[in-house]
N, C-alpha and C positions, 0 to 999 in steps of 0.2 A: 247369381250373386244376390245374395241379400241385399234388403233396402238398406241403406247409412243412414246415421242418424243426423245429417244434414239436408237429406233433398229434400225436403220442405222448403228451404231459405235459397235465398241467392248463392253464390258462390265466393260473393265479398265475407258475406255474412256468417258465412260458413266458417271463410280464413279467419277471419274477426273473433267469431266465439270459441272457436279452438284453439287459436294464438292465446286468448286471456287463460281459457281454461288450463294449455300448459303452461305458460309462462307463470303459475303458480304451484308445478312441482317439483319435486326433488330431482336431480340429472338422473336417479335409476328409475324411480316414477316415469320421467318425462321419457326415455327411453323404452318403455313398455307401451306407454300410451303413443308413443308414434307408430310403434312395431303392430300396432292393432290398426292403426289406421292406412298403414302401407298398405299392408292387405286387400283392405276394401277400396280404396281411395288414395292410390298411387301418388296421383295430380298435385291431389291437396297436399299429403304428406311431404312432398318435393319442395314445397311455400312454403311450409309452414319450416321444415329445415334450415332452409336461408332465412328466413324471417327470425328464428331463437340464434342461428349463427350471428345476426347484425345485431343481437340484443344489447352486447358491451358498447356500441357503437354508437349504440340512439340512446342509451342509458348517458355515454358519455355527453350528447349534444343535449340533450335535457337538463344534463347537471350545468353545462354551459350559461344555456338560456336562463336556469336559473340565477346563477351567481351573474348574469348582464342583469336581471332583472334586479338582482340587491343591491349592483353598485349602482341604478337610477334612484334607488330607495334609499342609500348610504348618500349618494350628492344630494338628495330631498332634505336630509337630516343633519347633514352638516350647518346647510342653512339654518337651520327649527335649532340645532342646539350647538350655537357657536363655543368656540373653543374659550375656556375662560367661566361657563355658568357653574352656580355651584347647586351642588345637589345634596341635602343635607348636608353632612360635616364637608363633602366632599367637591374639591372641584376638578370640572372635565377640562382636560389635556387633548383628547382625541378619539376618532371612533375605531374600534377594532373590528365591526360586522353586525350584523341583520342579519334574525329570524324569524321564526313566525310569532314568536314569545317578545318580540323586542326586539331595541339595541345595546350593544354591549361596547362602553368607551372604557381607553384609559382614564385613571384619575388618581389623583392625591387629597391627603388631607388638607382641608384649606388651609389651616391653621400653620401650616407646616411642622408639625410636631411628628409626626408620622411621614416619614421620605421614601419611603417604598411606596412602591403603582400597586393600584387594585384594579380589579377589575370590575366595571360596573355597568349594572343592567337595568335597565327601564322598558315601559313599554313606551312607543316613540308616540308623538302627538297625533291626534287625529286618528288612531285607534284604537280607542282606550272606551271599550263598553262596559257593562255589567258582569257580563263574564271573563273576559280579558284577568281585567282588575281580580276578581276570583281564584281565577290559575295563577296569576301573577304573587299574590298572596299563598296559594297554597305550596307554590315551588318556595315561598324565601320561607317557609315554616317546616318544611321536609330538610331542606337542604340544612337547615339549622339542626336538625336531630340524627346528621347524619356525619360520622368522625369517622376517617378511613384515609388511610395512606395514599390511596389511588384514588379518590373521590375530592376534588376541586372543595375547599374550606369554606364554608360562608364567614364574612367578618364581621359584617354590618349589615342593616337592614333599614328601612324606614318608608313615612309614606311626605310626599311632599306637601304645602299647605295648600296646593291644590289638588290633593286627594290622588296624587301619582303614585305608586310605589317604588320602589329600587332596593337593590340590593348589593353588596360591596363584597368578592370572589376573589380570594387570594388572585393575582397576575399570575400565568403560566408564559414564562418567555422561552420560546421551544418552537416545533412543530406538529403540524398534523398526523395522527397514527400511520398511516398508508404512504404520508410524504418522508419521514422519518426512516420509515422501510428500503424507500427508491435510493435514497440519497445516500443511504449508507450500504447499498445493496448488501445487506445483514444477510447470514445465512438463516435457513429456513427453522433451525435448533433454535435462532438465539429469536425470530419474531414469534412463534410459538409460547417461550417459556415471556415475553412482555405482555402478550396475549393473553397468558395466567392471571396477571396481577387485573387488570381487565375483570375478566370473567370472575375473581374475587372479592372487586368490587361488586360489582351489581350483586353477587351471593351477597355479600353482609348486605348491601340495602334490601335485598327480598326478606333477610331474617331481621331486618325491622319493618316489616311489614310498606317498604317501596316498591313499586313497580317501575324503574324509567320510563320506560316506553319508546323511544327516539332511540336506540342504540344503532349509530354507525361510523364510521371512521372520522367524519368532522364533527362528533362532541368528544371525540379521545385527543388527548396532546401527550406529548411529551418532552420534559422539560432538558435543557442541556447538562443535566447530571444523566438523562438516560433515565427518568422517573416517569412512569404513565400517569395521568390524571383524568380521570373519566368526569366531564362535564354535562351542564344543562339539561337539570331535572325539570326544564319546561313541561314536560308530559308526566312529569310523574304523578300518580295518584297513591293515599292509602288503601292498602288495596279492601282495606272493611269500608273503604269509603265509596268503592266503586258501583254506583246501582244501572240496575241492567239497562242496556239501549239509551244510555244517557247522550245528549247533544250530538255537536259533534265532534269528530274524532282527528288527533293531531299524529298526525306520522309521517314515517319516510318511505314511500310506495315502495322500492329498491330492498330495502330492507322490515318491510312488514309480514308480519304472519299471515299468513292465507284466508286468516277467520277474522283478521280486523277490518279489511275491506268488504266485509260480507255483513259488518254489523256487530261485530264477535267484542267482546271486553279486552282491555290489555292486562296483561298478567304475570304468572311465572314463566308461562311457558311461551309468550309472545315473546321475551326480551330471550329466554334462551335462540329462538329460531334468528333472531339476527345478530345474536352470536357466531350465528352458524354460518350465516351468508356470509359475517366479517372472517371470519376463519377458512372461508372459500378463497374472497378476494386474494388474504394473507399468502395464502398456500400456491395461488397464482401467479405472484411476483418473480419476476428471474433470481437466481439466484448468481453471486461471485463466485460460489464455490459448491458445487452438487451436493447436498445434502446425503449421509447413507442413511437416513432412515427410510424405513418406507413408507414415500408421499403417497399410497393410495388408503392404507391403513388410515391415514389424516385426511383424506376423502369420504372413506366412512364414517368418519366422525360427524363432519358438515351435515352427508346427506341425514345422520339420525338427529342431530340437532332441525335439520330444515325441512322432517318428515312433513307430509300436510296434515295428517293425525294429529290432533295434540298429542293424545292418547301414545302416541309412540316417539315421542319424543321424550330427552332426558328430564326426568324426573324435573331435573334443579338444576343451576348453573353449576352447583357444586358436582353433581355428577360428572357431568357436561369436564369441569379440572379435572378429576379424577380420570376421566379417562384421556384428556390431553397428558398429564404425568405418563400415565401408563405406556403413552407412546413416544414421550422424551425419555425412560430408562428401557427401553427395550422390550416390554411387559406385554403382555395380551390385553387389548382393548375391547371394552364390553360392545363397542358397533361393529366389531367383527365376528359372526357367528359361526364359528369356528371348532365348539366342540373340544374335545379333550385334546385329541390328536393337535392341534393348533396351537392351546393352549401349551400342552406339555414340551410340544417343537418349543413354540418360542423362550423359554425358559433355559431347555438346550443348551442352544445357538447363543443365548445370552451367558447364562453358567456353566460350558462344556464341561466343566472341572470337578464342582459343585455340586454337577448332577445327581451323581452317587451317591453323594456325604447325604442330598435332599432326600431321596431315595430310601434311605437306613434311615433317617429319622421318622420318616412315614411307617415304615414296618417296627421302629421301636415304638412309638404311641399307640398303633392298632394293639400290639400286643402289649400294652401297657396293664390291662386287667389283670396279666396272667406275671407282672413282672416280680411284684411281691415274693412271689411262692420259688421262683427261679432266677431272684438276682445273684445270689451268692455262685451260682453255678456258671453265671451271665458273666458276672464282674470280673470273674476269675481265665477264662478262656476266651473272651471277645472284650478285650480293653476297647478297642476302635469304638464299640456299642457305648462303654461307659461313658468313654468324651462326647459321643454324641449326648447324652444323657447331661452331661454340664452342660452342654451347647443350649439343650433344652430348657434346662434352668436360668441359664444367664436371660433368655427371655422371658421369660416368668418374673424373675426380680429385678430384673432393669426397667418392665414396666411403672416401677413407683421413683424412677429416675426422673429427672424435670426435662432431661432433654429430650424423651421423649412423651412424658404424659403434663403437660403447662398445664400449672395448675389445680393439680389431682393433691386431695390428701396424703399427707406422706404414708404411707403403708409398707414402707421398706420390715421396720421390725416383725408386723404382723405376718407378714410372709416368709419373715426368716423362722419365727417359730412353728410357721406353720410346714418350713420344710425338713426340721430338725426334728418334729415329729412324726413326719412319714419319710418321705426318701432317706434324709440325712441319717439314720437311725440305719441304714443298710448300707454309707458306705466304707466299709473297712477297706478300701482302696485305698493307701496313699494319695496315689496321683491324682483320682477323682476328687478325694475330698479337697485337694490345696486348691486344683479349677473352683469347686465350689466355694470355698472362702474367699477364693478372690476374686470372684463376680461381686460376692457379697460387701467385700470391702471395698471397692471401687464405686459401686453404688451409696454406699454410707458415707465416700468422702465427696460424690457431687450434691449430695443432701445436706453436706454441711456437718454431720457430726462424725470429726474428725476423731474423736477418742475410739468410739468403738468402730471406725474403719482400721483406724491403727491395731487396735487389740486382733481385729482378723487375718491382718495382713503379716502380722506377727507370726498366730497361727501356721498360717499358709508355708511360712518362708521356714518354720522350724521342722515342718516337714522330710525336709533335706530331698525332695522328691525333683522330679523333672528334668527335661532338659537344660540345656543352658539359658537358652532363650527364654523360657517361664520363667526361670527363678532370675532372669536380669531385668523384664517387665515387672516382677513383683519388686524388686528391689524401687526400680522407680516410683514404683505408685506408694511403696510406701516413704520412700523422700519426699514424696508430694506432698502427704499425710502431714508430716512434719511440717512443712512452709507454712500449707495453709493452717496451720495451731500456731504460726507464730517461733516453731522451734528451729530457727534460720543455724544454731548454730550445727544441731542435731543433723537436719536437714543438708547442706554444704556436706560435711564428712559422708552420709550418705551417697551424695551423687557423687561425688568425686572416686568413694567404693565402684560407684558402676561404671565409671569414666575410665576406672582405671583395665576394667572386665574390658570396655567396649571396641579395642584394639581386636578382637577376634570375632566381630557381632558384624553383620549388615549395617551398610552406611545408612540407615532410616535411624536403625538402636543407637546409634555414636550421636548421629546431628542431636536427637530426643535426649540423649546425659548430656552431649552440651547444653544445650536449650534449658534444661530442667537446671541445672548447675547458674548459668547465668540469671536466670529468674529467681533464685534463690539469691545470692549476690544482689542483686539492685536492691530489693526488697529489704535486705540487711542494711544499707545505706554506707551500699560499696561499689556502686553504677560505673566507676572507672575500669574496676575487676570486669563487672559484668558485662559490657559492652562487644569487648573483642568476642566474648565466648558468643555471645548470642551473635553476631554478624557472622560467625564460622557456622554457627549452625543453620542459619538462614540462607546461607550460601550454597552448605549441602545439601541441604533440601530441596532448593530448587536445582540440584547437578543431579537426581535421585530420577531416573524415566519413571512419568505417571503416577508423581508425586498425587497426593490426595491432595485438593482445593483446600479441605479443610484444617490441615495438618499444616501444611503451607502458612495459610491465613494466624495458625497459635503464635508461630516461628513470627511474623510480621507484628502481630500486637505484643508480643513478649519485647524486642528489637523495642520497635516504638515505646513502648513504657519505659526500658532504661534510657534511651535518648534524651526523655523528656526529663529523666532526673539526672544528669547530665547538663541539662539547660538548651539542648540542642532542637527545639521545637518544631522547628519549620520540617528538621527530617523526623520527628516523630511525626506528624500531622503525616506525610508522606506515608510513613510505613502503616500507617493504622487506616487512612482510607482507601486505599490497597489491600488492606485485611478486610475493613466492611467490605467490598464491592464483592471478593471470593464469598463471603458468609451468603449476602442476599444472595447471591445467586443462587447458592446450595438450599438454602431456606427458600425462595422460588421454586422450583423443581419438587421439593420435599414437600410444599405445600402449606408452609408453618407461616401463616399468618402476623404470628408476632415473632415469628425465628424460635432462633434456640438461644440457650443463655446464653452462648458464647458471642454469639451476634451482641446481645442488650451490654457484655461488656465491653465491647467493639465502642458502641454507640455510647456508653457513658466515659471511655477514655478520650472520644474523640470529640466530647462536650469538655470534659477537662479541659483538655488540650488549650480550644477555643478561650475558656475562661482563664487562663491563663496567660495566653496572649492580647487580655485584652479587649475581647469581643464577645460581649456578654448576649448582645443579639444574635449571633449565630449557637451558641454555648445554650444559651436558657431551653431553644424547642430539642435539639439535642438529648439535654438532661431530661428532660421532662418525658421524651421519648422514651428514653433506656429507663426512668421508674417506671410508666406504666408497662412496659414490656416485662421488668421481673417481676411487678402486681400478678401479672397476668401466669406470667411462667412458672414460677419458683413458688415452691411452698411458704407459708407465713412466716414469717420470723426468720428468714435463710439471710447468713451474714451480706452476700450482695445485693440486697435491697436497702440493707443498710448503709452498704457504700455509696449508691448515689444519690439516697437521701443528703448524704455529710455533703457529696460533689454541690447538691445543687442549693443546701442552705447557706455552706460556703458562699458563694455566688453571691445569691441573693443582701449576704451580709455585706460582701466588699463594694458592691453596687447600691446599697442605700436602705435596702428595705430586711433590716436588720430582725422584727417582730414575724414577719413571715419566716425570717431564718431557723428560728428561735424554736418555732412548730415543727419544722422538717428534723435540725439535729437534736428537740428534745427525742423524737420517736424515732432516731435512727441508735439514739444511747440503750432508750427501750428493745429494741429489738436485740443491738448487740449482748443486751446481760441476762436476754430470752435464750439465746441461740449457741452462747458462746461460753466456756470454763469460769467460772469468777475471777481467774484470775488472768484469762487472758488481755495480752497487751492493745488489742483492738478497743476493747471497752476504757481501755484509756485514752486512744488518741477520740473516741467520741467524747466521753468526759470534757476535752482541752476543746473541742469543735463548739460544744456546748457551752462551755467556759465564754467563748468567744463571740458568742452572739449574745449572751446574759448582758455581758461586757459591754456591746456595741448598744443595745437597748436597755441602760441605765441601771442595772442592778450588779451593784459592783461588789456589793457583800458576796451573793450566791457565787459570783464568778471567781470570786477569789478563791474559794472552799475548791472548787472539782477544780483548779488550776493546781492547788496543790495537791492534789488525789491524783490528778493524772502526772503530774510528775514524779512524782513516788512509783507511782505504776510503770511507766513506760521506762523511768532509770534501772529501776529493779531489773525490767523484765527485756531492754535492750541494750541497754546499757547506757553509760553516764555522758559516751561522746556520739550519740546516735543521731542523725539531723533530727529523729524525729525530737528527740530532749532541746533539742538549739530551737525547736518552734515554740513549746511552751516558755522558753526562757523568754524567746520574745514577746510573747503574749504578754508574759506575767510584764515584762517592761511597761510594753503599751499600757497596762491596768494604774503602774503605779504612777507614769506619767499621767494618766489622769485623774489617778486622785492627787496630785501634787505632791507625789515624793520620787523625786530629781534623781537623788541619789543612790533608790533603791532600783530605780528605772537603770541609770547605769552599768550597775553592778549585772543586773539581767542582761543586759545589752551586750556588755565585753563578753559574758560567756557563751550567748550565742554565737556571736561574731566567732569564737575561737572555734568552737566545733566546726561552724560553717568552713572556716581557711581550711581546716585539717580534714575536710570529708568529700570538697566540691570545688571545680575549676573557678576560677580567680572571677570568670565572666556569668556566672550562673544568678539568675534571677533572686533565690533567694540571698541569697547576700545582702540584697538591696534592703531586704528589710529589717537584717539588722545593724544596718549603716545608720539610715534613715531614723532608726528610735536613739542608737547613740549619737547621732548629732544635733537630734530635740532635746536628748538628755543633756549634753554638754550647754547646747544656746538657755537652755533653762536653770541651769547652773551660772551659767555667765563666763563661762570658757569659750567664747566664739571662736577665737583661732582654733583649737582641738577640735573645735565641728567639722567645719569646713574641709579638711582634706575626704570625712566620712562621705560629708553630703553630696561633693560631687564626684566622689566612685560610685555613689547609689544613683545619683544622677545620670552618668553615663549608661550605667547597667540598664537602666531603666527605660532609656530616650531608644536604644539599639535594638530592643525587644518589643514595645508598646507604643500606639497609637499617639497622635498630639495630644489629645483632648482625653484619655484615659485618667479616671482618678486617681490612680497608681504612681502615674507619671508626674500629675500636677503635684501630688502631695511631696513628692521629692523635691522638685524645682521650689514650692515655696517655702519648704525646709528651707533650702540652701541661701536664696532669696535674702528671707528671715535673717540667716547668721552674716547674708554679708553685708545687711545694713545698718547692722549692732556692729560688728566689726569698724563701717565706713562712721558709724558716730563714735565710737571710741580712740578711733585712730583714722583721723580724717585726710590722711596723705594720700 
């Protein structure tokens, strides 16, 4: 037997450098390195077995010891910083925990102006050096540069006048990642894909050049909406900031890379490897309900995230998602080295079906060179070839779609000419060529320009080609065509054409004409109509086996949006954050960072919603969420960025800050007469939005002008008893009451009031406001009695839907107020 490479040393000494040595490798590592050592040194190997077996176990009583030793440092500090001190703006309420960075209390603002708890961190007394103070500062100037949905908020910062610092972190009221896990014994699919949102944070902080450094299950929370937030960038450095072998070094031994105990820098690829060890943990939890994917495929992942290599490890954390996705949809993962065979299995077993169709599309692109010279022969004897050949295209020109390239330059035209003069120039196929128009036009109607998707869809449908099924999806998309231009009436007789077809169609095609049908209806400002249809279609959708999440989710914010006009709030809010929870999750999995549009208008209806009711503080982050999300998504000028510009200047108007409004709906009028026909009725209700906040921030000339522009507009083009004409009527009132004409205020007032009775249930919010302007109109006339029966129907309406203390609210009650003290001095019985 050869000599080992331990007789030299003791036998303690020996267990000792081997134990450290493995308990720094990856399980197939660590496996290999016992198997060499069985061999020669039996003994040892038998220790050292038992010894990585009781690993979770002294891991565990370490983590113990630790947390007894914070809470004598937590009762140290209770004392040092009684409850009541203020720290900056802020004062402390209580401590939530000790680290090595600090403590971290609850607090509020002193002033009480601010009633939400933050969280707040300091370094505690009595150790606070040179460097401390250093990190302490460079975490509250990272964590400031750092905006991400899963990354914990900084809100405030400061240093004390004793040269402390602190800093104030949105409150997370929740749990811990791994306790979160136990308690809801989740299945292994659903801590996986919360895992993502994770692993996406630290990617955006690496591609702002942060490192965390500390990544392990107690700096992640999640919140009781089921929100991850990845906390305490106490380690974090810029990573151009990091110079070699500097000081020392702050980590969590449990989850550090192998090269940082050795002196090694923290980096990209330290914070992936305790990614990896969390993604171990993760994978080790029991589960309620056996998972069928395969958990060892999600073991290869760990060990390539937790190789000792940096060098083989992934890339980036972003890699590191991509291949967690790969293993939530069934996909070949890059830590499985598995070769074609592998690969192409698993596709298989995923696509049984598919495979084929996958198959012919591969041998149509190899011989795509030779297609030119033998399509005519092609197109004519292998139809099945040419469908695939639309198939092909449809990805080609879907790529300048928003929903899947957030974004991207629109390039939809430049691709259609570009296919018009090679492919499209070859297909005298009927039926290929309507697939092909109507890829094209489907894409031109989620860019927004709805004239020339119409002109395609047109094309398509005069074809006379296809089965039933193509020409009754074309029929839909082009009714769609029609709404979203505003042609509700064109649009209705459409769908009703296909409703009337869909008696012989699969229950998906029927629920899709109702659904389309009713969403036309409410949008006309005929929500009564609309309602039953849309409940029927939401009903069959989900009776539909393996309905699609996202299909689902339309049917629920469709639902939800007539509700709301309707006045029925409470169950709109219901249907709609039941639609976001299906979107994120889909946008989780898919990997879309800011989602897809259909998400950003999820999240700007369910800001509506909020502003609506009343709650301008949950409504404003909301809004502000769903604009940057279509900033981000949607090409410049796309009519739904300019919707929730209007949602959230709106807002800002009825709540006080009227000159910021002023900025939002000037450039959301700009964008609509960018994007949209001149003569479409959109650019009129911005016109009146605009109108509206001129009005609230003292320019009563300009306001008057686009008051009357958009009533002109919106009469014309929806006619004369459409709610949306009863809004500007009101306006115009509100205008003339304050410039002091009573009378002309009235007259605006009763004709609101009229459309309103003849369009909306007796109990529906807006009523209220045009109650409320004719019963200022009448008290300022000096008609008090005539007020009063307006004021307190507005009043009621008002008090059932909105908070005490709502502006909305007050302004009605001291309407009414107002008229019954004129009243009680004119008639003092």
């Amino acid at each position: 037997m050869s000599p080992g490479p331990f007789e030299d040393v003791s036998a303690t000494e020996k267990l000792i450098a081997a134990y450290e040595r493995m308990a720094e490798l990856a399980p197939a590592a660590r496996e290999l390195e016992l198997e060499a050592i069985r061999e020669d040194q039996p003994a040892l190997a038998g220790r050292l077995e038992r010894m990585l077996a009781r690993e979770p176990e002294a891991a565990a009583w370490l983590e113990g010891l630790e947390q007894t030793l914070a809470r004598a440092l937590a009762a140290e500090l209770d004392s040092a910083w009684a409850p009541g001190r203020v720290i900056g703006p802020y004062r402390l309420e209580r401590l939530l925990g000790t680290g090595g960075m600090g403590a971290v209390f609850v607090a509020r603002k002193a002033d009480g102006e601010l009633k939400r708890p933050v969280a707040l961190k300091l370094v505690p007394p009595g150790l606070i050096d040179g460097d401390a103070e250093k990190r302490f500062r460079r975490e509250r100037d990272l964590l400031a540069s750092l905006s991400h949905p899963h990354i914990a908020q900084l809100l405030d910062a400061g240093v004390t006048e004793a040269g402390q610092p602190w800093f104030a972190m949105e409150y997370i009221d929740g749990s811990h990642f791994m306790d979160w896990c136990r308690e809801r014994e989740s299945r292994l699919e659903q801590r996986v894909r919360l895992l993502l949102d994770l692993v996406d944070a630290v990617q955006f902080a690496h591609r702002n050049l942060v490192v965390h450094g500390d990544i392990k299950p107690g700096n992640v929370m999640v919140d009781a909406h089921g929100r991850l937030r990845l906390l305490d960038f106490g380690i974090a450095r810029l990573m151009s900031e990091i110079p070699s072998g500097e000081g020392p070094r702050y980590y969590t031994a449990r989850y550090a890379a192998p090269e940082l105990p050795a002196g090694g820098n923290p980096g990209v690829v330290t914070d992936v490897y305790a990614l990896g060890v969390v993604l171990r943990e993760v994978a080790a939890l029991p589960e309620s309900v056996k998972s069928r994917l395969p958990r060892d495929e999600l073991g290869l992942i760990a060990d390539k995230a937790m190789c000792t290599d940096p060098a083989d490890r992934y890339e980036t954390a972003r890699h590191l998602g991509d291949d967690l996705r790969h293993w939530l949809l069934r996909e070949p993962v890059d830590a499985r080295r598995g070769g074609v065979p592998y690969r192409f299995g698993k596709r298989v077993r995923r696509h049984p079906v598919a495979s084929a169709g996958i198959a012919l599309g591969l041998m149509l692109l190899i011989g795509f060179s030779l297609f030119s010279r033998l399509q005519a022969e092609r197109f004519a004897s292998e139809r099945d070839k040419a469908r695939q050949l639309a198939s092909f295209l449809e990805q080609v020109f879907v790529s300048a779609d928003p929903e899947h390239q957030p974004g991207r330059p629109i390039t939809a035209r430049e691709l259609l000419d570009r296919g018009r003069e090679g492919i499209a120039r070859s297909m005298t196929d009927p039926a290929v060529r309507q697939a092909f128009l109507s890829v094209l036009g489907r894409t031109y109607q989620r860019l927004g320009e709805y004239e020339t998707s119409g002109h395609l869809l047109e094309e398509a449908l005069a074809l006379e080609v296809g089965d039933a099924n193509a020409v009754f999806d074309l029929i839909l998309e082009r009714a769609e065509t029609h709404r979203l231009a505003g042609e509700f009436d064109v649009a209705v007789a459409r769908y009703r054409d296909a409703l009337s077809r869909s008696a012989t169609m699969d229950p998906a095609r029927h629920a899709r004409a109702l659904g389309g049908l009713g969403r036309t209806l409410a949008q006309a400002g005929r929500p009564a109509e609309a309602v039953p249809l849309l409940e029927e279609s939401l009903e069959r959708t989900r009776g539909i086996p393996g309905a699609a999440p996202g299909v689902l989710a339309d049917r629920l914010n469709d639902t939800g949006s007539a509700l709301f006009r309707l006045g029925r709030l409470d169950q709109a809010v219901e249907r709609l954050e039941e639609a976001l929870a299906l979107r994120r999750e889909l946008d989780r999995v898919a990997g879309k960072t800011w989602g897809s549009p259909r998400t950003a208008t999820l999240v700007n209806n369910l800001g509506l919603m909020h502003y609506l009711q009343g709650r301008p503080g949950e409504a404003e982050p909301l809004l502000r969420d769903a604009l940057e999300r279509r900033r981000q998504i949607l090409p410049v000028g796309h009519p739904d960025v300019a919707q929730t510009l209007t949602n959230l200047g709106l807002m800002l108007k009825d709540y006080g800050s009227a000159e910021a409004a002023v900025e939002f709906l000037r450039e959301a009028l700009e964008v609509r007469r960018a994007g949209l026909q001149p003569d479409h009725y959109r650019i009129g209700q911005a016109m009146l939005n605009l109108a509206i906040a001129l009005r609230e921030s003292g320019e009563p000339t300009d306001a008057e002008d686009l008051f009357r522009q958009s009533l002109d507009r919106l009469a014309q083009h929806l006619g004369a008893d459409h709610p949306q004409v009863a809004v500007v009527h009101t306006e115009m009132g509100t205008l003339w009451l304050d410039t002091g004409r009573a009378d002309r205020a009235e007259a605006a007032f009763r004709r609101s009031l009229d459309i309103r009775r003849k369009r909306l249930p007796g109990s529906h919010p807006h009523l209220a406001w045009s109650l409320v302007g004719l019963g200022t109109a009448l008290t300022d006339l000096e008609r008090h009695h005539e007020a009063l029966p307006h004021l307190r129907e507005a009043v009621a309406i008002r008090q059932a839907v909105l908070p005490e203390n709502d502006p909305l609210r007050v302004q009605a009650e001291h309407a009414l107020l107002k008229a019954q003290r004129m009243v009680a001095r004119i008639d003092p019985r």
